[in-house]
N, C-alpha and C positions, 0 to 999 in steps of 0.2 A: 710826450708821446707814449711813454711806457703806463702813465694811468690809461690812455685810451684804449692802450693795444688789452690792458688786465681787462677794462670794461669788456671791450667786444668780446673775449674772450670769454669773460662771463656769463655772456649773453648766449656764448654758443653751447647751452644746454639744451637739451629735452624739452626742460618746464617751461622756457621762454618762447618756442616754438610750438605749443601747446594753445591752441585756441580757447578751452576749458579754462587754462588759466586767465586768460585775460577776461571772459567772462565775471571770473570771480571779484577782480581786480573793479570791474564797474560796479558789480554790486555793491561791494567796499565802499566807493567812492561816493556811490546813493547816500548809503548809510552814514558818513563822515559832512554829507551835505546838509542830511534832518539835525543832525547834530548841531553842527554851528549855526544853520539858522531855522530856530524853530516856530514852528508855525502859531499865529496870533493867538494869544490868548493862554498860550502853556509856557512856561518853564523854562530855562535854558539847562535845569539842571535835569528836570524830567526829559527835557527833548535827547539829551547826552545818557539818559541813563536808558530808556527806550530802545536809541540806535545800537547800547552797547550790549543789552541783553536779553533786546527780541531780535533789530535789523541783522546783527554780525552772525548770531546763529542761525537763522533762518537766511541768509544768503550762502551761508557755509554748507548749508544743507539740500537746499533747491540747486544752486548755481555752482557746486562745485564737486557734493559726495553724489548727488544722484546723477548727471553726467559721466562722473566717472565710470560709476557701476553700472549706468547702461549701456556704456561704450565699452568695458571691459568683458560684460558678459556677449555682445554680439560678435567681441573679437576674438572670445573662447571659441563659438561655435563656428567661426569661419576658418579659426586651426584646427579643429575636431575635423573639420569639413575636410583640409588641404590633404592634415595626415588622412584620414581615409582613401580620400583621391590617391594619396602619392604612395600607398600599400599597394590599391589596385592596379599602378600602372608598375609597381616594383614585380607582382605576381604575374603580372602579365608578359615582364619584358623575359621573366625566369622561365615560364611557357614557352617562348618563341625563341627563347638561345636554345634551350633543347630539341626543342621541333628541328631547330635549322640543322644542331650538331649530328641530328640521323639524318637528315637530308645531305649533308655534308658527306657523311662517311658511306651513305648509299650511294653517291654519285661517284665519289672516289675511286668506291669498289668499279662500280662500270667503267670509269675511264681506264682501271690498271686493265680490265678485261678487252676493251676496245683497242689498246696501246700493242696490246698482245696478239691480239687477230690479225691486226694491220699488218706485222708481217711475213701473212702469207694472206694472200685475197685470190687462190685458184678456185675455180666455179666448186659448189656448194662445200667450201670451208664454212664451218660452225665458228661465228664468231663469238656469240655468248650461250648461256645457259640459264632460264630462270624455274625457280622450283616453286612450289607451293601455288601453284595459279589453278585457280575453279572453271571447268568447261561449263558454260552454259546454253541452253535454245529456248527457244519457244514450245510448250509443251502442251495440250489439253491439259486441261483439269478435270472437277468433277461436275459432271453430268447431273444437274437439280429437276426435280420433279413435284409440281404442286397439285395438290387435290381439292378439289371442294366439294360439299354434298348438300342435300337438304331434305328433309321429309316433310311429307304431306299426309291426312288421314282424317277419317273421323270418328266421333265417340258414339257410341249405342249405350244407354243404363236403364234401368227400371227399379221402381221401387214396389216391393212389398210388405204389407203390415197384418198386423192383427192386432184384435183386441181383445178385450176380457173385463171388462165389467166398465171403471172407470179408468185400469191401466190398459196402456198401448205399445206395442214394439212395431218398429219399422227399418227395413234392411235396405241398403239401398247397392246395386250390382252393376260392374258393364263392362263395355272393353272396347280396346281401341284397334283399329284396322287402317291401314294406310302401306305406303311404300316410300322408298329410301331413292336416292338421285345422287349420282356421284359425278363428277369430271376432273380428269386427268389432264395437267397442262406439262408438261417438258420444255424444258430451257433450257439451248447449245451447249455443251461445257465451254468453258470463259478461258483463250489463252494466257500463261503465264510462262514468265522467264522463269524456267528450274535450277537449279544446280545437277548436273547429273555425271561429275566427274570430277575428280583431281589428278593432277600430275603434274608435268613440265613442259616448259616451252622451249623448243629450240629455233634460235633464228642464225638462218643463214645469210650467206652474200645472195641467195636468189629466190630463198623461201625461206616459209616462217610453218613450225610447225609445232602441235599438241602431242602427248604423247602420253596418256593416263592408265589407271589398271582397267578401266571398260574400252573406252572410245582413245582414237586417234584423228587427229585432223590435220590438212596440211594446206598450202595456199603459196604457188610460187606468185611472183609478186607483178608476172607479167598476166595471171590468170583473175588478180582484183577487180573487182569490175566499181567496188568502193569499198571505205573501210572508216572508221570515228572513231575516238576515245571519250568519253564520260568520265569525268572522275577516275578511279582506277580500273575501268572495264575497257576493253576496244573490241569491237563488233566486224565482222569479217561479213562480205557478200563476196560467194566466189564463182567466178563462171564454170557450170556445169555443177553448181551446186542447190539443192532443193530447199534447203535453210540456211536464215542467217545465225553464225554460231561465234559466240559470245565470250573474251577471255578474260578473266574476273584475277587483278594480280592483287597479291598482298600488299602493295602498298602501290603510291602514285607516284612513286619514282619510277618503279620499275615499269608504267605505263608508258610515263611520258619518254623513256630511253626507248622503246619498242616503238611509238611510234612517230617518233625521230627519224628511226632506221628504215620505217616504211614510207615517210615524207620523202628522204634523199633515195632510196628508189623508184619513186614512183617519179624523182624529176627527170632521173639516171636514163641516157638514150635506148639503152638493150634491157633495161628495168633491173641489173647485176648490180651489187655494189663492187667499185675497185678498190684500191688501196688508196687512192686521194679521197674518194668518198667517206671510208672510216677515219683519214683524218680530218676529215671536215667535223665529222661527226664528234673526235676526239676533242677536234678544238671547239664546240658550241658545247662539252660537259666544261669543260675548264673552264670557256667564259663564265658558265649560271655556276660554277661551285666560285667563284671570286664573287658574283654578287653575292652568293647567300653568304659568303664570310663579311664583305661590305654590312650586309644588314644584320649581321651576326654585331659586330662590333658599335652599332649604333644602339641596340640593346643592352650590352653589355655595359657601353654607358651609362647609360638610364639607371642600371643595376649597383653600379658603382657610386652615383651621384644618389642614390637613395641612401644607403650602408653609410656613406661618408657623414651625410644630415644626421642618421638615428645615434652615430656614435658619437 
């Protein structure tokens, strides 16, 4: 029993699980067959000397070194390949733990600010403060004006000569008369979104307001008639207002908390928020900062399991 267990055991190599090998192993076997019986007419010593120093080399060579080495060079370039792949995903996941860690620490900040309003919620309490946000409208531009022209006319010339024996001169003169045609076309100036203010936003339990070094805007929230965020901008239409005006925040966090606050008032029956309303509001920043940790740390994985391969 102890020969069979060393055999298998033997057997549980690399080489014997190697398809390549066994290739070779037939060629061998070719080779070991011209051998022993040689073909009519030749040699037994010739057929033996043949197999053993043309067949054995030439199957060692077809059947076992060039197999290798094309199998060895497609499996370089498929780990060139992995590691490439497994750099771009380690760069990628190092990207998005930091994105999330300022997402994290911006919503944090809101929630310690929201935890703190909450308790006091009497009609226009300032529950937070955001700074650095761009006013923006709809503005003309500039006013384009195109010309076109064309002239018309005709030529008068004449020529005069003289002579003198067998030499000649001749001058030849004229001039041109006509008139010129112009048209003048104008085209609306083209509106554009401006920038034409910075300052701060203040939002209340019953409005929401701008407050910059030119312009000031304000907008209780029972006076909305609509409102949207894009990306980090949210656009304002307000009853009794002549345009729509446009708050551009520093980042999208600070959008998507503003219009959080304008969602649960606008569900809000007297359109105020109370104090269960900001902890509504408290508890949907703590549910997304627990996801963004959730995908923080499936990252951080990925980052980890990379580091661990390279070392």
């Amino acid at each position: 029993m102890s020969f069979f267990k060393k055999l298998f055991n033997g057997l549980d190599k690399p080489i014997f699980k190697d398809w390549i090998f066994y290739l070779f192993l037939i060629a061998i076997a070719g080779q070991v067959n011209n051998a022993l019986t040689p073909a009519a007419g030749s040699s037994a010593l010739a057929a033996f000397g043949l197999s053993v120093f043309v067949g054995v080399p030439t199957a060692y060579i077809f059947f076992l070194l060039v197999p290798l080495k094309l199998r060895n060079r497609y499996r370089t370039r498929d780990v060139r390949a992995t590691k490439t792949s497994s750099k771009k995903t380690y760069q990628d996941a190092c990207s998005n733990i930091a994105r999330l860690e300022s997402l994290i620490t911006l919503k944090a900040s809101s929630l310690t600010t929201l935890d703190n309003s909450s308790k006091s919620a009497a009609s226009n309490t300032t529950i937070f403060n955001l700074h650095g946000v761009t006013l923006r409208e709809v503005r003309e531009g500039t006013r384009t004006t195109e010309t076109k022209g064309d002239f018309s006319g005709n030529m008068r010339s004449g020529t005069v000569g003289i002579g003198i024996g067998r030499v000649g001169l001749a001058a030849t003169s004229g001039m041109m008369k006509g008139k010129t045609r112009s048209t003048s076309v104008s085209f609306p100036a083209p509106e554009l979104i401006t920038n034409i203010d910075e300052g701060k936003v203040v939002v209340q339990n019953s409005l929401i307001a701008f407050a910059g070094g030119k312009y000031s805007r304000s907008a209780k929230y029972t006076d909305l008639i609509s409102w949207g965020y894009s990306g980090n901008q949210i656009s304002f239409s307000v009853l009794g207002g002549d345009k729509v005006w446009i708050l551009g925040f520093s980042n999208y966090s600070d959008a998507e908390l503003v219009g959080s606050v304008l969602t649960i008032a606008e569900e809000a029956s007297d359109h105020v928020l109370s104090k269960n309303d900001l902890k509504t509001l408290s508890k949907n920043v703590t549910d997304e900062i627990s996801q963004l940790k959730d995908e923080k740390a499936k990252f951080e994985i990925i980052k980890s399991d990379y580091l661990a391969i390279e070392q």
